[in-house]
N, C-alpha and C positions, 0 to 999 in steps of 0.2 A: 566439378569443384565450384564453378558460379553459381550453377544453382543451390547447393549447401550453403555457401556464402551468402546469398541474396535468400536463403530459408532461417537461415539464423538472424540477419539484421532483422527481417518481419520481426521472429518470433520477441527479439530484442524490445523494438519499438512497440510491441503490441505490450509486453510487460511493462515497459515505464507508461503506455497509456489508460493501464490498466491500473495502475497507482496512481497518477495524478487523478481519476474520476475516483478513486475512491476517497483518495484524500479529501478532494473538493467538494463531493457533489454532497447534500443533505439525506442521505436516507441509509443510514447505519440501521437507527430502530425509526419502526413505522406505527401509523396507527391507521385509524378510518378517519380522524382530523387533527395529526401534526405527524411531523418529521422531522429528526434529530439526527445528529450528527456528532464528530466531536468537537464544533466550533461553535454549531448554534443549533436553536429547536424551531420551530415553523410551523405556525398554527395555516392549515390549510384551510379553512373557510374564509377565515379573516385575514390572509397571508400576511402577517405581521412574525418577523423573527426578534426572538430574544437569543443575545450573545451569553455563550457556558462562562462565568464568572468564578473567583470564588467563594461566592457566597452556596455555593452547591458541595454538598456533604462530600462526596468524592473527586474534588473536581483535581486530584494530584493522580489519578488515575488516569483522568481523561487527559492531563497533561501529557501523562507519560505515552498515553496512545497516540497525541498528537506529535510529542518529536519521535517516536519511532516511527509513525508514517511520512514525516519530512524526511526525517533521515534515509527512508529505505529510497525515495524518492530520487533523492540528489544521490543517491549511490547508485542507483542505476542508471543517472543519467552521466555520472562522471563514467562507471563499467563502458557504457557505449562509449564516452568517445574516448578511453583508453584501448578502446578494443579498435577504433579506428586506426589509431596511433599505430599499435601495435602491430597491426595488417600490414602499414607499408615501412616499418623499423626493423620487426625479426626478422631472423634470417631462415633458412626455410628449414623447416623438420623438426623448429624449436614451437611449444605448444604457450596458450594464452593465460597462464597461470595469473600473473596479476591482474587480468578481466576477472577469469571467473572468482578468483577471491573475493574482488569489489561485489558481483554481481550475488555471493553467498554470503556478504555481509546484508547488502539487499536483502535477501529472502530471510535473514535471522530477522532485522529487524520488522518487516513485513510480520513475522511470523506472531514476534513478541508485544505487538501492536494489537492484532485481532486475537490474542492469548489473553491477554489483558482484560480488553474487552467482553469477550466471553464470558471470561471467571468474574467480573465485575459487573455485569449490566443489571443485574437484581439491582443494587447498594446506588447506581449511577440514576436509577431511576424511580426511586423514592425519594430524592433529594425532596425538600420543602422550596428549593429556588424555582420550581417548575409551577408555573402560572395552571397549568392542565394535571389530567389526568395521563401521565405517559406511561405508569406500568403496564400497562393492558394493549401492550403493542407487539411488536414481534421484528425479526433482522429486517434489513432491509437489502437491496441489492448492491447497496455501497458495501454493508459489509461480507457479503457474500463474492464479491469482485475483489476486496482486500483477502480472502481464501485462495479465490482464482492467480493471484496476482501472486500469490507465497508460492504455489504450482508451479507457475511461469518460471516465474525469478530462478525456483530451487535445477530447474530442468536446466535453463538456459545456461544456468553455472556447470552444473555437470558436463554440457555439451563444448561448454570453454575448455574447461578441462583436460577434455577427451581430445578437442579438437587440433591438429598440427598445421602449421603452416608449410604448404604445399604450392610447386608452379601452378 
């Protein structure tokens, strides 16, 4: 049973780190000389960043992808430590239903973040506020990690779910 326990916290903490780099790091869409994100874009020769305003044609899109990726963020990081809570509160046989809830709110928003995204990055990247050339790029591994992270999230909930609290 501790190693179940100490396999789940992993897999726990490996999902909320898997969000917070996705959230933060710069490389949603790539090029061969910038990198974007949903906060800002990144001329790589000249590393000079310009912040996503709204002076950019879609930029209610990119809002929304940005508080779904906050949001999935701090709900998984409240899931952890509800699930902490919750380890030495139940009583024993009773299962983690309000973790995995939090943690399947997680993964919706996660979900509806890089949903977004997907369906919008043609429109997010012909805006006129882009100094470059950025339609000619392609994902990058921020948001390929925001896919990974919607995996995690959706598992780790199930696993709350499933899981009872045991001597």
């Amino acid at each position: 049973m501790l190693i179940l326990l100490a396999f789940i916290i992993v897999f726990h903490i490996t999902s909320a780190a898997l969000l917070f780099i996705s959230t933060i790091d710069n490389a949603w869409w790539v090029g061969d000389n910038f990198s974007t994100d949903v906060w800002r874009i990144c001329a790589t020769n000249m590393s000079t960043c310009m912040a996503i305003t709204d002076e950019f044609n879609e930029y209610q899109s990119i809002q929304a992808v940005q508080a779904a990726m906050i949001l999935s963020t701090i709900l998984c990081c409240v899931a952890f430590l509800v699930f902490i809570l919750q380890l030495f509160r139940l009583k024993q046989g009773e299962r983690f239903v309000l973790t995995s809830v939090i943690q399947l709110l997680s993964c919706l928003c996660v979900m509806i973040a890089a949903s977004i995204y997907t369906d919008r990055h043609e429109e997010l990247h012909q805006s006129r506020g882009y100094r470059m050339q950025v339609s000619k790029g392609q994902y990058g591994y921020s948001f390929v990690l925001a896919w990974i992270a919607f995996a995690f999230t959706l598992i780790s909930g199930v696993m709350y779910l499933v899981l009872r609290k045991r001597k």
